[in-house]
C-alpha positions, 0 to 999 in steps of 0.5 A: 856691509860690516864686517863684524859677525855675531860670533868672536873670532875664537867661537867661530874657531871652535865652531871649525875646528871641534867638528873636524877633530872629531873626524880625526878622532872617529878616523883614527880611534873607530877603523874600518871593519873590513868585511863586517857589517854593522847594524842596519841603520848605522850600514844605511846611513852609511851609505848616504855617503854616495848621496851627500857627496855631491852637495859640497862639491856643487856647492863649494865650486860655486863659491869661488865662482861667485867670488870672482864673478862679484870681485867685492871687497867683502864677501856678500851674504850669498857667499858667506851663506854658501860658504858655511853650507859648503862646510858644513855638508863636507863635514857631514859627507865626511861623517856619513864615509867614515860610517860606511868605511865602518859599516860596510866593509870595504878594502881597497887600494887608497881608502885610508888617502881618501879617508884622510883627504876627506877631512883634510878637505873638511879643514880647509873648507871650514878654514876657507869658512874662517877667512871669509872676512878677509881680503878678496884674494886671501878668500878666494885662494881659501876657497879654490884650495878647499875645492882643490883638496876635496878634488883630489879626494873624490877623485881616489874614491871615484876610482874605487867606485867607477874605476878607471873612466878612460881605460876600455873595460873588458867587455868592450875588449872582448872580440865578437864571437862568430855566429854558429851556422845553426843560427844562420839557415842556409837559403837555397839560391836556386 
């Protein structure tokens, strides 16, 4: 396997970094709306979000797990591929949030952290994506870094959406309420 690549190492860097400047720039310059809503279309796709989400997050812990399973000194072609699908559809989860934070209203506790460790995550995956040509270990601390950061940010949106997975909630707090006498029909005994 070589370690030369069709593309320099300067287009490979735009090609990271152009896509997520964009998301730094749709995040800073187009806000969320609150509780506006926006065309249908935009609001639909918008709400693919929820959907996309899971692809990057399978896909970019697999990397690191192939990583340390195959320990080569180059990383194979599974793991390149992977790699580059990983960032690629973290950028587009990002993009498909930012049009639901835009769209579909929204206000809650930590959606700015979450938006902002949203393309955080996006960063350093496509920078993990840059690093693939590098050492085993500065690969791998690349990828668990990537996986570690989108982590964090899915864990502050899955609060919103979930809530709180380990506290009861309040119907399962509610007491059973006794059952009337009318629901019960008295039988005579004797």
């Amino acid at each position: 396997m070589t370690t030369q690549h069709p593309l320099t190492k300067y287009a490979r860097l735009w090609m990271a970094l152009a896509p997520n400047l964009l998301l730094v720039a749709l995040a800073w310059f187009w806000p969320h709306d609150g509780e506006d809503r926006g065309p249908a279309l935009l609001s639909i796709a918008g709400h693919q979000h929820f959907v996309l989400l899971h692809f990057p997050v399978a896909i970019l812990m697999l990397v690191p797990f192939f990583e340390i399973w195959d320990r080569h000194a180059e990383a194979s072609l599974l793991i390149r591929r992977l790699s580059l699908l990983g960032t690629v559809s973290i950028w587009a989860t990002c993009l498909f949030g930012l049009l639901e934070a835009r769209f579909n209203g929204g206000e809650y506790a930590g959606l700015d952290q979450h938006l902002w460790l949203g393309i955080a995550a996006s960063f350093v995956a496509a920078g993990a994506w840059l690093l693939i040509f590098q050492s085993w270990r500065v690969r791998v601390v690349a990828q668990i870094s990537a996986v570690v950061v989108m982590t964090i940010a899915a864990h502050i949106g899955g609060a919103k959406v979930h809530g709180d997975l380990f506290k009861p909630n309040k119907e399962s707090q509610k007491t059973p309420e006794p059952k009337a006498v009318a629901d019960h029909p008295l039988i005579p005994l004797g």
